[in-house]
DSSP file (Angstrom, degrees, kcal/mol; ACC not computed):
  #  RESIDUE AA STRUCTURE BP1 BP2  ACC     N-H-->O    O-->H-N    N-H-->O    O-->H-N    TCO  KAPPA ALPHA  PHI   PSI    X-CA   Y-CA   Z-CA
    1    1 A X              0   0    0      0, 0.0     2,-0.1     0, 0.0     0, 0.0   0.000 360.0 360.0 360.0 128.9    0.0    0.0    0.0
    2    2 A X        -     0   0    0      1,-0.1     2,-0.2     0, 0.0     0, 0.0  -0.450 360.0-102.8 -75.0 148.1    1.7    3.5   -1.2
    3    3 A X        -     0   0    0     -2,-0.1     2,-0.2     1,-0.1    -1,-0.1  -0.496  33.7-128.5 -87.9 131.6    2.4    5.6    1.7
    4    4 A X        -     0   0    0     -2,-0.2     2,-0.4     1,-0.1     3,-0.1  -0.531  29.3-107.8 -92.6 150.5   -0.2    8.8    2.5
    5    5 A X        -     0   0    0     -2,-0.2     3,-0.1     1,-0.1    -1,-0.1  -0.685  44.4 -79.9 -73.8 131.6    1.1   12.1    3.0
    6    6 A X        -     0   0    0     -2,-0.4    -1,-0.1     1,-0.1     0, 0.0   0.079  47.2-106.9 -48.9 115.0    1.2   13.7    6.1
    7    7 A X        -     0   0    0      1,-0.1     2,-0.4    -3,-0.1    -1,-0.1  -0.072  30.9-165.1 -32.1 116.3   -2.2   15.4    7.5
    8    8 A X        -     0   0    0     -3,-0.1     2,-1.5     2,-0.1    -1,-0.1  -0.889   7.8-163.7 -78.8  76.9   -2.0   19.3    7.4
    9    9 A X        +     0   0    0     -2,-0.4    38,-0.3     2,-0.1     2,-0.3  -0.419  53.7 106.8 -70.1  65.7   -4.6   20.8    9.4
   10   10 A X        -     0   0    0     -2,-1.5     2,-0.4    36,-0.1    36,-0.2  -0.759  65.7-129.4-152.1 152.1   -4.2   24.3    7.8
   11   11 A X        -     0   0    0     34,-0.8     2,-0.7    -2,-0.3    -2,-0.1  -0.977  24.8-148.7 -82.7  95.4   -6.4   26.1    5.5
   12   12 A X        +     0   0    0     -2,-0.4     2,-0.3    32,-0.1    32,-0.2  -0.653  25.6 157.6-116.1 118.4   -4.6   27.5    2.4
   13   13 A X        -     0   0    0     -2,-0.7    30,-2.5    30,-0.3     2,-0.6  -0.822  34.7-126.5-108.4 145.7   -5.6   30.7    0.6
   14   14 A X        -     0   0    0     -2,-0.3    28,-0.2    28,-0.2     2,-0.1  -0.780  29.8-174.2 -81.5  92.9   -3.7   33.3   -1.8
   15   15 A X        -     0   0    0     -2,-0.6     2,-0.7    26,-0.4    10,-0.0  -0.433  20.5-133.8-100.7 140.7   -4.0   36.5   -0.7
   16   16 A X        -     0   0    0     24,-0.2     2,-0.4    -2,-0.1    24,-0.2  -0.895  26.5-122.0 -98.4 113.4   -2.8   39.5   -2.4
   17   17 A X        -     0   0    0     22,-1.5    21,-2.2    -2,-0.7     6,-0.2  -0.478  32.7-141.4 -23.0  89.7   -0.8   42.1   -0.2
   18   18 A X  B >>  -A   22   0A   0      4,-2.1     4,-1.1    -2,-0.4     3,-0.7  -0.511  22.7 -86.1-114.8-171.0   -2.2   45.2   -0.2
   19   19 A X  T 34 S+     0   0    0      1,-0.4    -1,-0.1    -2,-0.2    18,-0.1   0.220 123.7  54.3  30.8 -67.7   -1.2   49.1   -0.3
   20   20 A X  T 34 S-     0   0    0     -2,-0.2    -1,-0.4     2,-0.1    -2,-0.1  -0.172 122.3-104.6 -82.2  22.5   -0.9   49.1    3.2
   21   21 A X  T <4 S+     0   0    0     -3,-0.7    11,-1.7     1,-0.2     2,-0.3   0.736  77.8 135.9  42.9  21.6    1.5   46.2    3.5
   22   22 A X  B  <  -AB  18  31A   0     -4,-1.1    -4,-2.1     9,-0.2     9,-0.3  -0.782  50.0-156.1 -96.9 160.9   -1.2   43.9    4.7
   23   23 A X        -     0   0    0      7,-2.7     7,-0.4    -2,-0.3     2,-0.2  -0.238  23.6-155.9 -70.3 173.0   -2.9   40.1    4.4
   24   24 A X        +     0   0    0      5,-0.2     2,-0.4    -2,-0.1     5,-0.2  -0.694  16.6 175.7-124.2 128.2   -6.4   40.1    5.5
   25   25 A X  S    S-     0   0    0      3,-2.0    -2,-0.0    -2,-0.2     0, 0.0  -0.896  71.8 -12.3-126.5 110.8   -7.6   36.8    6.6
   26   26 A X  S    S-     0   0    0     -2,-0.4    -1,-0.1     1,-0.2     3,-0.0   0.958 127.6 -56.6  75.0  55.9  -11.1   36.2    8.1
   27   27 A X  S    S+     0   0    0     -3,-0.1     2,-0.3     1,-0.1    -1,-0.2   0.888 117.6 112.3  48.7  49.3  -11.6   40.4    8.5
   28   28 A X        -     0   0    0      2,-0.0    -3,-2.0     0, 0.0     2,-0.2  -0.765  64.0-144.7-146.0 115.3   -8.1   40.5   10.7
   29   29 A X        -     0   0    0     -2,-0.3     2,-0.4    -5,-0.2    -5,-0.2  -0.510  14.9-166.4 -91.4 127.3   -5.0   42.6    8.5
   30   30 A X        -     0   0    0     -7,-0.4    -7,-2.7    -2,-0.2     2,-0.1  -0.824  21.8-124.0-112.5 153.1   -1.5   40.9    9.3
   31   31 A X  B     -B   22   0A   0     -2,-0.4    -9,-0.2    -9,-0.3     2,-0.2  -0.231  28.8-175.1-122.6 170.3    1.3   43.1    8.2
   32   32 A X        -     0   0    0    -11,-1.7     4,-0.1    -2,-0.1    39,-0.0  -0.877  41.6 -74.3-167.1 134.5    3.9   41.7    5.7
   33   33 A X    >   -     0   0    0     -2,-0.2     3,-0.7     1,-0.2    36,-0.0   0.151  43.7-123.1 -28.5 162.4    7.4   43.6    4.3
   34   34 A X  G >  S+     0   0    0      1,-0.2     3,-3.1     2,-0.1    -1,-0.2   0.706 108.6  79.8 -83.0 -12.0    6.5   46.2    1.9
   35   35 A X  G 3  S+     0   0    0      1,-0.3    -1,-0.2   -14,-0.1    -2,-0.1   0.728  90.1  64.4 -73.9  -9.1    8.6   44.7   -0.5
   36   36 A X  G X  S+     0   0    0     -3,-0.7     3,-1.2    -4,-0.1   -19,-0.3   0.150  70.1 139.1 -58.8 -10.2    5.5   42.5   -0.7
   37   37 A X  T <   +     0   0    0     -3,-3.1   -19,-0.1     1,-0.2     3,-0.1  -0.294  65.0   1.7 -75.0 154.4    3.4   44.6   -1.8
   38   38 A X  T 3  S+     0   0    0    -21,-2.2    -1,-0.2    -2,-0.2     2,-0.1   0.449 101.3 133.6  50.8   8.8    0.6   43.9   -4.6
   39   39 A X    <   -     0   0    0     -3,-1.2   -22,-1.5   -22,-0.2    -1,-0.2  -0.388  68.9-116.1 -52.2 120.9    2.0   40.9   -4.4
   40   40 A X        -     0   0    0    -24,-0.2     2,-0.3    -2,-0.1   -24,-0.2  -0.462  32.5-168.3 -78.0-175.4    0.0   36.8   -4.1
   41   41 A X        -     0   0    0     13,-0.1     2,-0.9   -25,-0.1   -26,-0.4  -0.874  18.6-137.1-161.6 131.5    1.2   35.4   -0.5
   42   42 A X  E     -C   53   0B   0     11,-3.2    11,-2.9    -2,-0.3     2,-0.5  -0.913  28.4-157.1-121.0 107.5    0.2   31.7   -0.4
   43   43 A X  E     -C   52   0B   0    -30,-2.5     2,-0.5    -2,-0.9   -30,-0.3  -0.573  22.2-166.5 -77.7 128.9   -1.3   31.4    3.2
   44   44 A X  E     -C   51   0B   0      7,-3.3     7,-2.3    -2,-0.5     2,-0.8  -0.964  22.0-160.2-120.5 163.4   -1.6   28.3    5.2
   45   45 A X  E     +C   50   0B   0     -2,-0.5   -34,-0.8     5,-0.2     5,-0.2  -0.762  15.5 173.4-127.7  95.0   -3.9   29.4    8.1
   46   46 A X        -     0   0    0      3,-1.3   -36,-0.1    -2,-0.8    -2,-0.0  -0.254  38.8 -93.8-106.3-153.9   -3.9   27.4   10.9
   47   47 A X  S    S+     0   0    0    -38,-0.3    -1,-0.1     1,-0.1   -37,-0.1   0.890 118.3  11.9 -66.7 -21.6   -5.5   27.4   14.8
   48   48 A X  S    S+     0   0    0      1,-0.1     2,-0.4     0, 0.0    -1,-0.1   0.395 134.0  31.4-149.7 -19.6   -2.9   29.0   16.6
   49   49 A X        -     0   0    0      2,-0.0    -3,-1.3     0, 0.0     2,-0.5  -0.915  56.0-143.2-135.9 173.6   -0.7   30.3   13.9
   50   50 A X  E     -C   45   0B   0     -2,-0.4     2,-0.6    -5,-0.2    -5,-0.2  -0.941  15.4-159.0-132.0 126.5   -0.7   31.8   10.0
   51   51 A X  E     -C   44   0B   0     -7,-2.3    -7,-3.3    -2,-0.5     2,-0.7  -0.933   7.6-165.0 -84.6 114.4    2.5   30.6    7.8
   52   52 A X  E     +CD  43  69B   0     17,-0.8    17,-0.8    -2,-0.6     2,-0.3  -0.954  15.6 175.4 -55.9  98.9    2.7   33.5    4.7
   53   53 A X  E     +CD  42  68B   0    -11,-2.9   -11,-3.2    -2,-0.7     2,-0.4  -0.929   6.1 177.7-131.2 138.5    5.3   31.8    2.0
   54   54 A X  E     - D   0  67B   0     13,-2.5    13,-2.3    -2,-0.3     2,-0.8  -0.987  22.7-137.0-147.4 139.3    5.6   33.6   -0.9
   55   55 A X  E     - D   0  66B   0     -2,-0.4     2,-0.3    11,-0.2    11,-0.2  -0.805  24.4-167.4-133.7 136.8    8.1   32.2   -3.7
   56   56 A X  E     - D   0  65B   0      9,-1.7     9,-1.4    -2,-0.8     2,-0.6  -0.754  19.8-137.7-110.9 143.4   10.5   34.9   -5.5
   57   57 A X        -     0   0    0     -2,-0.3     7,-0.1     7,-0.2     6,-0.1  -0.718  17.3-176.4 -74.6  78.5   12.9   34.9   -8.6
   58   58 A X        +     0   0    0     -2,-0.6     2,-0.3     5,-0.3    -1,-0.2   0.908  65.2  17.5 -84.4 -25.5   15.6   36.5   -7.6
   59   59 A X  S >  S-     0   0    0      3,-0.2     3,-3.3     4,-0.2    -1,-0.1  -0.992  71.4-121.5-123.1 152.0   17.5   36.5  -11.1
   60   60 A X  T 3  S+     0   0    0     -2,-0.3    -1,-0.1     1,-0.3    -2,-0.1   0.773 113.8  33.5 -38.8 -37.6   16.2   35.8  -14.9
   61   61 A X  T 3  S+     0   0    0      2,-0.1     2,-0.4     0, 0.0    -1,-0.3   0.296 108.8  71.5-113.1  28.4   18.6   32.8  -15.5
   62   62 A X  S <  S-     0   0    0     -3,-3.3    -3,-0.2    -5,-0.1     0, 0.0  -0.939  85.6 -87.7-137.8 167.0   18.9   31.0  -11.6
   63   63 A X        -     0   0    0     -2,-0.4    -5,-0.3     1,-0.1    -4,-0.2  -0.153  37.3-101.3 -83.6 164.4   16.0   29.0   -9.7
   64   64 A X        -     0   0    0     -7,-0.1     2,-0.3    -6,-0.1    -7,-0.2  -0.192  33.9-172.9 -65.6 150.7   13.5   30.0   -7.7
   65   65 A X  E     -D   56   0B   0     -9,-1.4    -9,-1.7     2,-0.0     2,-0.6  -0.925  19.6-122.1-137.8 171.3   13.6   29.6   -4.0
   66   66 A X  E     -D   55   0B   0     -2,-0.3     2,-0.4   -11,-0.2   -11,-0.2  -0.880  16.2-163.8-121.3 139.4   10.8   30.3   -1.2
   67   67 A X  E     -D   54   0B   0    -13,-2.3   -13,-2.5    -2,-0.6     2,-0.3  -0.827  15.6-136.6-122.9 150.0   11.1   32.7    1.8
   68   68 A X  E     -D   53   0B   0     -2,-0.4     2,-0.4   -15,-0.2   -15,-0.2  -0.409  11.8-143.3 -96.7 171.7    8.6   32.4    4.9
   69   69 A X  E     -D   52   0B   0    -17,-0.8   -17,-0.8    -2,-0.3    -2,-0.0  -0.900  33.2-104.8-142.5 121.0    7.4   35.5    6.0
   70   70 A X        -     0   0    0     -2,-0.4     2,-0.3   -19,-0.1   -18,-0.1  -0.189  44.7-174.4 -30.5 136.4    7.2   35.3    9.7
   71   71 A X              0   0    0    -20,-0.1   -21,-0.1   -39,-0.0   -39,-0.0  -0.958 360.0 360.0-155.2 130.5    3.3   34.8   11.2
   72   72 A X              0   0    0     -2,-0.3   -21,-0.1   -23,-0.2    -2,-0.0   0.116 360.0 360.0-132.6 360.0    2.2   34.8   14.5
């Protein structure tokens, strides 16, 4: 039997940064760098915390990597 991938209890949205260098998730604005702004933010939303991972190019010819954005 192939082996299941581990349970995530999280809720995952993509939320656009705005103006103000916030998320909003479920009417409460979480702040985020500005360098984030207008920007998607792939949320996972859990009870007790929110992860904000957002994945950036940083030059034309080398691979992608993903940076957390800190969440409380």
């Amino acid at each position: 039997m192939p082996q299941l991938p581990p349970f995530d209890a999280a809720r995952c949205e993509d939320l656009r940064a705005d103006k103000y260098s916030t998320i909003v998730i479920d009417s409460c604005h979480y702040s985020v760098p500005d360098a984030y702004v207008g920007k998607i933010i792939f949320t996972k939303i859990y009870s007790h915390k929110v992860l904000a991972i957002t994945t950036i190019q940083k030059l034309p010819n080398m691979s992608e990597y993903t940076d957390l954005i800190n969440g409380q």
